[in-house]
N, CA, C and O atoms as CSV, one atom per row, in Angstrom:
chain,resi,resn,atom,element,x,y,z
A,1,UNK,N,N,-35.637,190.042,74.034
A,1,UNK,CA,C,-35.799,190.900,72.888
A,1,UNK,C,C,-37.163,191.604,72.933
A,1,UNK,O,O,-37.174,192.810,72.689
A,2,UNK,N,N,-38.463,190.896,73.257
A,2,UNK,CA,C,-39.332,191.604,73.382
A,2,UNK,C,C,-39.709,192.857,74.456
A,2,UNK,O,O,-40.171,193.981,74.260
A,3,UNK,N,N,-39.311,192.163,75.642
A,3,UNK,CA,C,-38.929,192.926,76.808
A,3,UNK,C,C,-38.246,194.438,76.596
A,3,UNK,O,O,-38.617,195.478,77.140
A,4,UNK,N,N,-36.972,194.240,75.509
A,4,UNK,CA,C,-36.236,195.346,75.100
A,4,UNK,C,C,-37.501,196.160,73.982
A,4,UNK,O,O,-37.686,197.370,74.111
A,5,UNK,N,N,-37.973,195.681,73.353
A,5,UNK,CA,C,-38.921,196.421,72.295
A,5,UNK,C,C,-39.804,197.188,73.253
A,5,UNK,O,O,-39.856,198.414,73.163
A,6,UNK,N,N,-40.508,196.528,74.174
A,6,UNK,CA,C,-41.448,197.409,75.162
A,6,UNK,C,C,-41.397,198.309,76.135
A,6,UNK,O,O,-42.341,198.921,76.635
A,7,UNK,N,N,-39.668,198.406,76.525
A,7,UNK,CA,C,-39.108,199.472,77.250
A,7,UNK,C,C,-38.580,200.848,75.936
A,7,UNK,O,O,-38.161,201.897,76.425
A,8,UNK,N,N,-38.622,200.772,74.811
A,8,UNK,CA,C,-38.223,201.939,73.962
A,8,UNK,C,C,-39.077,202.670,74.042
A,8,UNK,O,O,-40.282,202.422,74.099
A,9,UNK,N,N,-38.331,204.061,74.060
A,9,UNK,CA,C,-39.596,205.286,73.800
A,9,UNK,C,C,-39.029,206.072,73.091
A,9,UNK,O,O,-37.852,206.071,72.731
A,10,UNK,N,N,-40.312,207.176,72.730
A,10,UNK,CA,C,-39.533,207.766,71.752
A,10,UNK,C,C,-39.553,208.907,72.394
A,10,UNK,O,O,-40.584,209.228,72.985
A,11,UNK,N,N,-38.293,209.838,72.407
A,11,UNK,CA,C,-38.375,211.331,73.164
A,11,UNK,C,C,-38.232,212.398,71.754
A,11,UNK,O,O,-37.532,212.515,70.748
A,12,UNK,N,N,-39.358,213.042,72.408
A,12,UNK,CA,C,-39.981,213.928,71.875
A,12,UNK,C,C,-40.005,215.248,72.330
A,12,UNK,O,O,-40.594,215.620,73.344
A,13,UNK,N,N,-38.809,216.551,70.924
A,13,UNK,CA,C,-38.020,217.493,71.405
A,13,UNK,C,C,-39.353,218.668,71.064
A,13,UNK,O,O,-39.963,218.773,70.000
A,14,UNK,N,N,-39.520,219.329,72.098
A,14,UNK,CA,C,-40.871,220.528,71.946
A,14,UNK,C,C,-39.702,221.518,71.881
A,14,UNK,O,O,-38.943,221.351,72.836
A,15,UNK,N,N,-39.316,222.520,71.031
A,15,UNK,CA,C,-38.313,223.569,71.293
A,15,UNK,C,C,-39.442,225.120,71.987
A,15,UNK,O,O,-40.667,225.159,72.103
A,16,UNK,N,N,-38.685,225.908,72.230
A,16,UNK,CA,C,-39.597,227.299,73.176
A,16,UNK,C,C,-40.634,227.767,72.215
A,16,UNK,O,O,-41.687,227.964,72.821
A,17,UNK,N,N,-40.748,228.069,70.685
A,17,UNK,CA,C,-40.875,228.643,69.844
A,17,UNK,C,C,-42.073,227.806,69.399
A,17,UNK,O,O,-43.148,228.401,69.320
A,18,UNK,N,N,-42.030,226.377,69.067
A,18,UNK,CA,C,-43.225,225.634,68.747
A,18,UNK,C,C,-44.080,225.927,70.257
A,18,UNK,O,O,-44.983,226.714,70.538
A,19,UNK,N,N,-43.567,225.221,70.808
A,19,UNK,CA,C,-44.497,225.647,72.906
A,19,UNK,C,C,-45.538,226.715,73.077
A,19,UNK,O,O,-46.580,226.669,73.732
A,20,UNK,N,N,-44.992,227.775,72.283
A,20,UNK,CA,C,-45.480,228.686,72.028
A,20,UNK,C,C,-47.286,229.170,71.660
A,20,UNK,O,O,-48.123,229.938,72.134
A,21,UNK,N,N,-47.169,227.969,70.296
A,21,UNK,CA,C,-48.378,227.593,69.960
A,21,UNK,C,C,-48.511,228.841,68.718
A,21,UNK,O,O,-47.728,229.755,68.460
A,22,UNK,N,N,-49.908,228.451,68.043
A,22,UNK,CA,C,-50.009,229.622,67.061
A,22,UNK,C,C,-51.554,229.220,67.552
A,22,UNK,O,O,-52.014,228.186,68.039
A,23,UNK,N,N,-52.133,230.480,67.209
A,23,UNK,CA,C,-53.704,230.724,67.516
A,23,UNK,C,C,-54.691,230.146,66.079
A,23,UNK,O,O,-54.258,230.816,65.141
A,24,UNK,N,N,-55.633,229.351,65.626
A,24,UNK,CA,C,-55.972,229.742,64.809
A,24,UNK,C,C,-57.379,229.034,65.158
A,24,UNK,O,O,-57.597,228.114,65.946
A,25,UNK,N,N,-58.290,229.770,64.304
A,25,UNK,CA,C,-60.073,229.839,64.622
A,25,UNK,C,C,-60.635,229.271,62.978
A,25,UNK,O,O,-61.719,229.590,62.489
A,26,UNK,N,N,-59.842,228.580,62.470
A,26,UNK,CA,C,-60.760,228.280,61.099
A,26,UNK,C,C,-59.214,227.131,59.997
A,26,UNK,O,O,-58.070,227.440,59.662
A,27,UNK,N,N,-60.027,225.870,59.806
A,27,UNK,CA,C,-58.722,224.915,58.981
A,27,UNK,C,C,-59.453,224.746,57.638
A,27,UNK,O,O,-60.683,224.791,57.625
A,28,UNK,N,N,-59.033,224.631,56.964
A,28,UNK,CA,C,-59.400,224.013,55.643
A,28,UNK,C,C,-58.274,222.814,55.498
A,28,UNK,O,O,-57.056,222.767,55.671
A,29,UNK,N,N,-59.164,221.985,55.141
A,29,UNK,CA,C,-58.649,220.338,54.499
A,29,UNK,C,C,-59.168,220.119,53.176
A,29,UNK,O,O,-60.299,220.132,52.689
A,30,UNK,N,N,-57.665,219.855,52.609
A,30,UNK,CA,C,-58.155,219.845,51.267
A,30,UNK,C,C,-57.594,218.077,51.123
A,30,UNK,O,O,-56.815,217.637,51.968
A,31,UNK,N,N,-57.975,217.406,50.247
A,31,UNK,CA,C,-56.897,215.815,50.161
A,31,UNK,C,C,-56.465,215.821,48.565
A,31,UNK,O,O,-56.527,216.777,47.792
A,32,UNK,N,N,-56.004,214.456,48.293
A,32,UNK,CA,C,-55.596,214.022,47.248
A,32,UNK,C,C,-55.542,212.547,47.875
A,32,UNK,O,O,-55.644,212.205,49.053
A,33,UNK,N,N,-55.287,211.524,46.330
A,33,UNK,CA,C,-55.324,209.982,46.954
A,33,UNK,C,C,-54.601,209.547,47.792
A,33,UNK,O,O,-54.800,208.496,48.402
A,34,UNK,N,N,-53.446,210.467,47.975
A,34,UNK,CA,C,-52.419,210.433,48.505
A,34,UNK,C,C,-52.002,210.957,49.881
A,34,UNK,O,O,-51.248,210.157,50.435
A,35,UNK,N,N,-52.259,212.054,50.606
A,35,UNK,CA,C,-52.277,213.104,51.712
A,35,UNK,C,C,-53.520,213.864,51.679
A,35,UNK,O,O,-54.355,214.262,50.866
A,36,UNK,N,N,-53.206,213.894,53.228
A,36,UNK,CA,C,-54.473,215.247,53.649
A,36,UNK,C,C,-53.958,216.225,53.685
A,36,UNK,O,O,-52.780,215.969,53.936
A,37,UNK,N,N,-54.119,217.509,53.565
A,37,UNK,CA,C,-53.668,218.704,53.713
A,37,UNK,C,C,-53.947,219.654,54.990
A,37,UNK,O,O,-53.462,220.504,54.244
A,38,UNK,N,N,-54.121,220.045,55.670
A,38,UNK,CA,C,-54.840,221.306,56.999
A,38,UNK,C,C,-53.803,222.356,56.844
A,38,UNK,O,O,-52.577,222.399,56.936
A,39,UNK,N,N,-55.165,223.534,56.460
A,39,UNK,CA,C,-54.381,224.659,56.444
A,39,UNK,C,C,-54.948,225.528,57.798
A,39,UNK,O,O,-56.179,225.537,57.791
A,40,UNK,N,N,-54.471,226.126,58.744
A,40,UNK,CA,C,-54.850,226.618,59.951
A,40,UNK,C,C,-54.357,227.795,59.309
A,40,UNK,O,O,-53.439,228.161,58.575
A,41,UNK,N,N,-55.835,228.429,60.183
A,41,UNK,CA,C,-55.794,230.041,59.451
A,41,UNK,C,C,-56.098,231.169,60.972
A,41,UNK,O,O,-56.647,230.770,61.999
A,42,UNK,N,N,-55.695,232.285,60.798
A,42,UNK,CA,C,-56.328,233.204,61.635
A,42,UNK,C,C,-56.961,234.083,61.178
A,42,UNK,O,O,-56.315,234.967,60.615
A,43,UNK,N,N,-58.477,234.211,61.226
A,43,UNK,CA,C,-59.360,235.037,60.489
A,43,UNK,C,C,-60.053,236.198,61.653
A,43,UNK,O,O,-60.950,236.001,62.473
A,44,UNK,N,N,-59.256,237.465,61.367
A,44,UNK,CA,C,-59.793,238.332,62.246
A,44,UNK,C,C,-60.821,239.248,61.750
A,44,UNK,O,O,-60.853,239.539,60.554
A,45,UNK,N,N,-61.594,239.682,62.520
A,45,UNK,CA,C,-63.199,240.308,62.338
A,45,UNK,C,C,-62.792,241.786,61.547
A,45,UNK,O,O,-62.204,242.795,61.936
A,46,UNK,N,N,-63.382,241.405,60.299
A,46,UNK,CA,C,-63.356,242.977,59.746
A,46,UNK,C,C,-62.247,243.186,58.415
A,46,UNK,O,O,-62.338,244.031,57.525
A,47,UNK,N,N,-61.177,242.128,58.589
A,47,UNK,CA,C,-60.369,242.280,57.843
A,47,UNK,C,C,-60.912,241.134,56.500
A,47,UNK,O,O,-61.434,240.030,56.649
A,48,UNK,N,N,-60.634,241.722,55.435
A,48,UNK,CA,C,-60.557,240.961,54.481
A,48,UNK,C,C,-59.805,239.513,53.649
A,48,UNK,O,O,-60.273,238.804,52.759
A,49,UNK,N,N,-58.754,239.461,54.211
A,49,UNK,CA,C,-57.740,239.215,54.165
A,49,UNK,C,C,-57.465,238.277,55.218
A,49,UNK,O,O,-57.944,238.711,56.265
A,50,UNK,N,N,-56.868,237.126,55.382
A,50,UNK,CA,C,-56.303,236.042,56.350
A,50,UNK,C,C,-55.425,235.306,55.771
A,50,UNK,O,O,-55.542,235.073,54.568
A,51,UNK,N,N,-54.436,234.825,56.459
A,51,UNK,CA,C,-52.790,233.878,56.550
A,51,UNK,C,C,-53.124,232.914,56.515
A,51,UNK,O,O,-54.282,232.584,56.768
A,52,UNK,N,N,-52.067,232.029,56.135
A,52,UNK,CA,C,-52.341,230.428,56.547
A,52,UNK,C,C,-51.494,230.235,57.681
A,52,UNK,O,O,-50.418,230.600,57.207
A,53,UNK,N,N,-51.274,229.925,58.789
A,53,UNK,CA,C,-50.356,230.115,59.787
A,53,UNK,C,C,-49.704,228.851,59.546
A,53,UNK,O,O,-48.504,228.819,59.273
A,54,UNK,N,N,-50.410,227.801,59.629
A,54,UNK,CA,C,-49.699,226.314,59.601
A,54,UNK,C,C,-50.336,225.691,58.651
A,54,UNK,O,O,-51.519,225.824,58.336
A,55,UNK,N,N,-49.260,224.766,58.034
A,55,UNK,CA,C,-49.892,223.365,57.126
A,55,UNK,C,C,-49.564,222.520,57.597
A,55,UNK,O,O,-48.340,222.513,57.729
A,56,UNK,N,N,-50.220,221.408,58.100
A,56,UNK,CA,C,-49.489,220.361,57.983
A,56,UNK,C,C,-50.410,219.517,57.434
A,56,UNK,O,O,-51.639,219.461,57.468
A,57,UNK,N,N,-49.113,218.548,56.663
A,57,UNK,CA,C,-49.549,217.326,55.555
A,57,UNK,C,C,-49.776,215.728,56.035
A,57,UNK,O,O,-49.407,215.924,57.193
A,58,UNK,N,N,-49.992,214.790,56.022
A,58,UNK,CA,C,-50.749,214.116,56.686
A,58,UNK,C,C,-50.757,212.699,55.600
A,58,UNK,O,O,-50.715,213.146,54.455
A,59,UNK,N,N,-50.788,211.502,55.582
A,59,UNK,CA,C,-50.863,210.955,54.882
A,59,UNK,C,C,-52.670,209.999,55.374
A,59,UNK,O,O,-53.132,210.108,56.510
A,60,UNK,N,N,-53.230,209.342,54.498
A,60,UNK,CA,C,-54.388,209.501,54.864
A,60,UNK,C,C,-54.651,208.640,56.816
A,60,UNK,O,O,-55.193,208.950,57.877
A,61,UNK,N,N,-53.852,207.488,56.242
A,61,UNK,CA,C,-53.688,206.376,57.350
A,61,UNK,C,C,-53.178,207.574,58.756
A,61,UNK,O,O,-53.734,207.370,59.836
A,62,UNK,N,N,-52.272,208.616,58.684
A,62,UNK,CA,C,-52.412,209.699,59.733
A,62,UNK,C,C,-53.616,210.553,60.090
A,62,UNK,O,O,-53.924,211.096,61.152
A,63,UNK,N,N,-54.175,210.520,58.974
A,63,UNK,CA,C,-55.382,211.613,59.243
A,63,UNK,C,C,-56.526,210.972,59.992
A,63,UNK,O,O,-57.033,211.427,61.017
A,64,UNK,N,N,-56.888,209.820,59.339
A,64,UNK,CA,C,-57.390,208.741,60.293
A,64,UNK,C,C,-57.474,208.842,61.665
A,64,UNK,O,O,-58.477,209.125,62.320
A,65,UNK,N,N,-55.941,208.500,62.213
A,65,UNK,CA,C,-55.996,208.536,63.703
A,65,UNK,C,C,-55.810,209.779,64.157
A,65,UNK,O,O,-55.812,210.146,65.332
A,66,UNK,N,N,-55.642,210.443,63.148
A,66,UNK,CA,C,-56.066,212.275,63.964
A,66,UNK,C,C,-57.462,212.617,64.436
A,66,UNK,O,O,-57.845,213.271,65.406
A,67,UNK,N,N,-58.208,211.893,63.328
A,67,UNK,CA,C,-59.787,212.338,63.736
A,67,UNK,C,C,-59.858,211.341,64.709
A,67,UNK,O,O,-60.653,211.640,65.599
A,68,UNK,N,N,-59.474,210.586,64.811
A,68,UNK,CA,C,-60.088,209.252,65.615
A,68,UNK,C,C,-59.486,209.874,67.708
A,68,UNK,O,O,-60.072,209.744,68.782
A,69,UNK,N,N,-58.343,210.399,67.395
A,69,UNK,CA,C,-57.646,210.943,68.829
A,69,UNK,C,C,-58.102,212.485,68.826
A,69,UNK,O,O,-57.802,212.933,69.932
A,70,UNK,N,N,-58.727,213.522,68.004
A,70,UNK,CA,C,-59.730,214.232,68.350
A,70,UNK,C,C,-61.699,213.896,68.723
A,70,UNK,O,O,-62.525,214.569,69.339
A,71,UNK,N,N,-61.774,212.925,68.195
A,71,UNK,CA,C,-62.827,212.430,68.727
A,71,UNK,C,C,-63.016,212.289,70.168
A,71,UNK,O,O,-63.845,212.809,70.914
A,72,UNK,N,N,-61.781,211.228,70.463
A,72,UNK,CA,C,-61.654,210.768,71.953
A,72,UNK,C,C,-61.601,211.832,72.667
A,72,UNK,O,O,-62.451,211.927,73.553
A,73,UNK,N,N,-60.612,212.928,72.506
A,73,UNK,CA,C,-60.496,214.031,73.041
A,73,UNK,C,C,-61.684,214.665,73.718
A,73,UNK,O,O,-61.817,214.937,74.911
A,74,UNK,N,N,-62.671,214.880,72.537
A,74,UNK,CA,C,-63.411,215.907,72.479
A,74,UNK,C,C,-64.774,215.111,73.571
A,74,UNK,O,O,-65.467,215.704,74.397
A,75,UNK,N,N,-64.805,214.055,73.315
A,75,UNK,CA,C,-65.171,213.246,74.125
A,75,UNK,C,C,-65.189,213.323,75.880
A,75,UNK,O,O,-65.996,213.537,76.784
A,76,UNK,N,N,-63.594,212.967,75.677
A,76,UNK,CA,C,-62.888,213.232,77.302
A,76,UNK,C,C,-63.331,215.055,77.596
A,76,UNK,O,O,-63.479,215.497,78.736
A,77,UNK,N,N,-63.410,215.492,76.951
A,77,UNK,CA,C,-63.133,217.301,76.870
A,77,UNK,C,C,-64.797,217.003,77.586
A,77,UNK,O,O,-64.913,217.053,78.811
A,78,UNK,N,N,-65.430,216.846,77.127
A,78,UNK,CA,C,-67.131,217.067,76.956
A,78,UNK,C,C,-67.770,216.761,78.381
A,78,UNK,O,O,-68.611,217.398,79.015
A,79,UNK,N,N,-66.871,215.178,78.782
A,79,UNK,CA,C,-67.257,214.519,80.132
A,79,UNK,C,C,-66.905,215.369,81.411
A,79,UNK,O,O,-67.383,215.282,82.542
A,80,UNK,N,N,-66.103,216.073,81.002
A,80,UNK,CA,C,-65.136,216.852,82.576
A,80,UNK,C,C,-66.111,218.167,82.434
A,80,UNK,O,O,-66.882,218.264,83.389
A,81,UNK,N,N,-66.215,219.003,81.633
A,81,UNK,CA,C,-66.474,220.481,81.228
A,81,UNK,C,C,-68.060,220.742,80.718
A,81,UNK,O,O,-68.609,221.836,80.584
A,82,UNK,N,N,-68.550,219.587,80.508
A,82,UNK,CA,C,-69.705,219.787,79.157
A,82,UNK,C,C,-69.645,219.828,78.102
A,82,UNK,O,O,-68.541,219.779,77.560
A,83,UNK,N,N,-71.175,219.967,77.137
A,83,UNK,CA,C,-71.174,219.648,75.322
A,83,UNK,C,C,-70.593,220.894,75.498
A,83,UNK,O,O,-70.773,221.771,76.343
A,84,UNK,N,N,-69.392,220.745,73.921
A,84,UNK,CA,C,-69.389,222.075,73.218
A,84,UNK,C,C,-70.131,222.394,72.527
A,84,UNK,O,O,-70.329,221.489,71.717
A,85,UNK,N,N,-71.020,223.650,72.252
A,85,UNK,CA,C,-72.164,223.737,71.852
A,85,UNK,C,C,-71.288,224.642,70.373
A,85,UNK,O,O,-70.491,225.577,70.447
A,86,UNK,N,N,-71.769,223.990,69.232
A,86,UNK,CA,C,-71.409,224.300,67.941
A,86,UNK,C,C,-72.265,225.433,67.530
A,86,UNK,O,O,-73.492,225.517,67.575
A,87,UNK,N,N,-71.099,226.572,66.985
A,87,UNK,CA,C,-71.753,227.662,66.696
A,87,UNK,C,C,-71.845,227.568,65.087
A,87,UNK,O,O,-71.388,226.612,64.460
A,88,UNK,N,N,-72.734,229.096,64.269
A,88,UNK,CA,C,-73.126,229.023,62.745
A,88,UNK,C,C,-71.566,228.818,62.119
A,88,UNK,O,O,-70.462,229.155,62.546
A,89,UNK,N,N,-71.980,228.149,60.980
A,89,UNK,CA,C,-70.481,227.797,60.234
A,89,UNK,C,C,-70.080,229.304,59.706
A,89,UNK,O,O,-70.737,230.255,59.281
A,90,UNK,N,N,-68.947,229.106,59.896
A,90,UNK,CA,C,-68.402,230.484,58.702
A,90,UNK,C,C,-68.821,230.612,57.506
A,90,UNK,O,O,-68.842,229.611,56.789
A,91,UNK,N,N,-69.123,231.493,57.156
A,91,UNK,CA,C,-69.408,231.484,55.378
A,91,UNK,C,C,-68.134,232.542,54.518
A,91,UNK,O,O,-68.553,233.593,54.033
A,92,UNK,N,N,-66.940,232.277,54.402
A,92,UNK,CA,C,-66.006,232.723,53.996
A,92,UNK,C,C,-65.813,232.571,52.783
A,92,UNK,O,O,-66.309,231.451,52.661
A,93,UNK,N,N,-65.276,232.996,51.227
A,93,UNK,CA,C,-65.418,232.264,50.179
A,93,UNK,C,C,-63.600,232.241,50.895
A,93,UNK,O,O,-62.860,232.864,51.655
A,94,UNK,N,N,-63.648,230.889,49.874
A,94,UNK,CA,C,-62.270,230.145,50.033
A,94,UNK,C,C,-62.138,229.482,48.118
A,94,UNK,O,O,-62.913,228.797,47.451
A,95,UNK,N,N,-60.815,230.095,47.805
A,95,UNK,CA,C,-60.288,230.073,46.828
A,95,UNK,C,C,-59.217,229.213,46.392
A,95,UNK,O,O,-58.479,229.627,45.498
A,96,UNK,N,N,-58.977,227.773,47.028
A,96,UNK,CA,C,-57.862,227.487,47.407
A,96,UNK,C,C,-57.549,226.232,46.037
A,96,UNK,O,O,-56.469,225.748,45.698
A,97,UNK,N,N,-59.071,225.951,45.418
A,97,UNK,CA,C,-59.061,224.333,44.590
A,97,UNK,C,C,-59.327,223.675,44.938
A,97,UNK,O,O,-59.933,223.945,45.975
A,98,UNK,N,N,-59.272,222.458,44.681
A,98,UNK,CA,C,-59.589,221.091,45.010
A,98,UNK,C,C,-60.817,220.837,46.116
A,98,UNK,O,O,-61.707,221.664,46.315
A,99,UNK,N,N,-60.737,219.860,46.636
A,99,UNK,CA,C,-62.060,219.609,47.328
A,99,UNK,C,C,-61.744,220.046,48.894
A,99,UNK,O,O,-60.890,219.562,49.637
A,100,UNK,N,N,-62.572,220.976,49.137
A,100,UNK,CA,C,-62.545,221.165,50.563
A,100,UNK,C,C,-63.579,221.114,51.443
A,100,UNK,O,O,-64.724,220.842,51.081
A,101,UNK,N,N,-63.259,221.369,52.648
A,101,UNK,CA,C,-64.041,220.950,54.239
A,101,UNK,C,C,-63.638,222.106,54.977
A,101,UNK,O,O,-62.675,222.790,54.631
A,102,UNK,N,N,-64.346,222.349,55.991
A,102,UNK,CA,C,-64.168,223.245,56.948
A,102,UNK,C,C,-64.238,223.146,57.759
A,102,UNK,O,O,-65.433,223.060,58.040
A,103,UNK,N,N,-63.205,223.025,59.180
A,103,UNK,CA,C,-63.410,222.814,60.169
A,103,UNK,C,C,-63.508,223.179,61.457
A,103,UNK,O,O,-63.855,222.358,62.306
């Protein structure tokens, strides 16, 4: 039985359209006690105006190991390539409520 538990996997369907990817240069995270929020945005130079391209919702215990497997990442990213050298924060006003972050 255990043997059987450690051979399961889970397959995981990427369709053409997600693969694809969406571009975005700026997230806002907003929470509640309950979920995290990330709104991925594309903010192009000049325009007033920007989309939210993606949300996704997150419960906190997910968000957790999101930062925790971008850490590692960025980590692994850093050792092969070099520091990413962090540029000035955006200063955008953002209208959205609740408590936010920028990332």
């Amino acid at each position: 039985m255990e043997n059987q538990n450690e051979q399961q996997q889970l397959n995981i369907e990427l369709s053409e359209e997600i693969a694809d990817g969406t571009y975005a240069n700026l997230a806002i995270i907003t929470h509640s006690p309950s979920e995290f929020v990330v709104d991925f945005i594309n903010v192009m130079p000049g325009l007033p105006k920007a989309r939210v391209k993606s949300r996704i919702i997150l419960t906190p215990q997910h968000a957790k190991r999101l930062m925790k497997a971008l850490v590692d990442n960025v980590k692994k990213y850093e050792a092969a390539h070099g520091t990413i050298q962090d540029q000035e924060p955006v200063s955008i006003p953002m209208n959205f409520g609740g408590p936010t972050a920028q990332a």
